[in-house]
N, C-alpha and C positions, 0 to 999 in steps of 0.2 A: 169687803173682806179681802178683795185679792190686792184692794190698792193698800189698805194696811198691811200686808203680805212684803208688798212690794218695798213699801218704806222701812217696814223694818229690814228685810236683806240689804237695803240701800245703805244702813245705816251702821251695820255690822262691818258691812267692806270699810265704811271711812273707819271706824275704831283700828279694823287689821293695819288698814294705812296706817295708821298713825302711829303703830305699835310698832311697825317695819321702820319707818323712819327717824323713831327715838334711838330703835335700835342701832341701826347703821348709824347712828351720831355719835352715841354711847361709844363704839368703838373703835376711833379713828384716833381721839388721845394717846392712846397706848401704843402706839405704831410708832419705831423711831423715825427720824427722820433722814434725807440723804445725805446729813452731814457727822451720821452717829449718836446726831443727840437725842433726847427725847422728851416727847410734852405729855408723858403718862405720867397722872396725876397733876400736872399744871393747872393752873386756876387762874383766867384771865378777868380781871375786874373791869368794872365800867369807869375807871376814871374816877371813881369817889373822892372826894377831900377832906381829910378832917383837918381840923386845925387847933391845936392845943394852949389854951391862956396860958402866961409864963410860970403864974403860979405854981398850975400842977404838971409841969413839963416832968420829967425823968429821966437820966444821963442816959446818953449812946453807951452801950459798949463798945468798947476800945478796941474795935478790928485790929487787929494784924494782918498781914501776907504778904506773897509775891505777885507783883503784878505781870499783867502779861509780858514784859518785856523783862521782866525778868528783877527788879528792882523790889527791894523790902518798904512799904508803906506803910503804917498807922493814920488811924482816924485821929487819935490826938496831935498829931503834926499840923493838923489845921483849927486847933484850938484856938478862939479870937474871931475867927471867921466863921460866916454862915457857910453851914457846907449839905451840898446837893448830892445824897448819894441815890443813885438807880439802880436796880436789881432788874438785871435781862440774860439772855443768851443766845448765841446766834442761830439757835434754830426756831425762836419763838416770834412767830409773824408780828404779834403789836409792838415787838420790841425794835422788827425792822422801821414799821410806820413811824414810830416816836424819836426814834435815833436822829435825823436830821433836828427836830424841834429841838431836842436836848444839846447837840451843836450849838447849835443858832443859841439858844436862850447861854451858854455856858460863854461863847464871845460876847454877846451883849454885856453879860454882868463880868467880866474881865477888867480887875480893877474897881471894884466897887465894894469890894468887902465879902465877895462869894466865891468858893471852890466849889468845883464835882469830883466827883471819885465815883465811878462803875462797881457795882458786885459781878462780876462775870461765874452765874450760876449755870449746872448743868453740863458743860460740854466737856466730854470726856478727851479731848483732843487740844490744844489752846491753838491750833493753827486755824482753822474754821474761824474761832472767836478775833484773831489777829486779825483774819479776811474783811470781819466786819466791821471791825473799826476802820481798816483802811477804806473802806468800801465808803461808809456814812462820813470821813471824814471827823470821826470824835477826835477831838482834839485834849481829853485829860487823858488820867491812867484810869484802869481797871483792875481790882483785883482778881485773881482767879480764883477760884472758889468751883472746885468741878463737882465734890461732891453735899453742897451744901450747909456744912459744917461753919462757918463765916456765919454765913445767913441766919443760923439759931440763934446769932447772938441775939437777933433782934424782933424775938419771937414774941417777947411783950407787944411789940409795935405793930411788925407784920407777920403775918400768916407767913409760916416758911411757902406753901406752895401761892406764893400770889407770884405770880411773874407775865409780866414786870410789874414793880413797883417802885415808889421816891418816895425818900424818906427827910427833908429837910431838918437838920440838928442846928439850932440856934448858937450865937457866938460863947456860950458858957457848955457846950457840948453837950446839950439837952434836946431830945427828937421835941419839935413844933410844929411840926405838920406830916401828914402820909398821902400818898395818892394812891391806891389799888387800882390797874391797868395802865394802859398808855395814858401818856399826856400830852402836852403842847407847850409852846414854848412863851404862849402869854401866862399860861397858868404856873408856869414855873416864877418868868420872872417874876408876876405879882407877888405870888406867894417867898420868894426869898425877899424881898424889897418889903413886905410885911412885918418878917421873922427880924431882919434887922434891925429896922425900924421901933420894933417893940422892946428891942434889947440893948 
């Protein structure tokens, strides 16, 4: 009797644990961060890849904006080429992780028939987000996009709140692949070197 007693109070603690620990997890998104921004509501994905036959691809929308430096960009200026766009910000940790890989894979394919272009989502400031690119060394443009409104364009494709994400658009300006979370910079080239390839 008293050792079944005993296992069920044992057993009760771990559930309390476990109910403290969701909790405190639960509310750590919502906190900005030290640079202003914030990952309340963010949604960091594992990395997934889908990848779309050319058949039933469906055109990008035609972003507009200013990029961080200040410069008016469109997505159709790189019509003809496969182009790598990412969606990050500089207060989102996987976005720090992948930044170098998206470097590296964006010089590799330099000259090979691929762009990148950055969505810079989220930072109510663009000097933080400036930090970051000089930081990681990205070497394309970014647009700035502070409060999201860009990013709907491409709500068919991606969850506005997945950050980061890449969004490959084939050379006829069709999304042909998406990654939800960080990536790497094998899995980019592959995947551009694919999209091409099939188009």
């Amino acid at each position: 009797m008293m050792h079944g007693l005993r296992r069920a109070m044992q057993q009760a603690v771990m559930v309390l644990a476990c109910l403290l620990a969701v909790s405190a997890c639960s509310s750590g998104p919502d906190q900005p961060d030290a640079r202003g921004g914030s990952e309340a509501g963010f949604v960091s994905g594992t990395g997934t890849v889908t990848t779309i036959p050319p058949a039933e691809r469906k055109q990008a929308p035609d972003l507009q904006g200013q990029t961080l430096d200040g410069k008016t960009i469109r997505l159709s200026d790189y019509r003809g080429s496969v182009v790598v766009v990412n969606v990050w910000g500089s207060w989102c940790a996987p976005c720090r992780k992948e930044a170098r890989e998206l470097a590296e894979a964006s010089e590799a394919l330099a000259g090979k028939g691929t762009k990148f272009l950055g969505i810079n989502t989220r930072d109510p400031d663009p000097g933080p987000a400036r930090a970051f690119v000089r930081n990681f060394d990205v070497p394309y443009p970014s647009v700035y996009d502070p409060d999201g409104k860009l990013l709907l364009g491409f709500r068919d494709t991606l969850p506005p709140s997945a950050i980061p994400s890449t969004v490959i658009i084939d050379r006829q300006g069709r999304v042909a692949a998406r990654i939800l979370g960080a990536t790497t910079r094998r899995t980019i080239e592959q995947l551009a070197t694919d999209v091409r390839d099939s188009t």
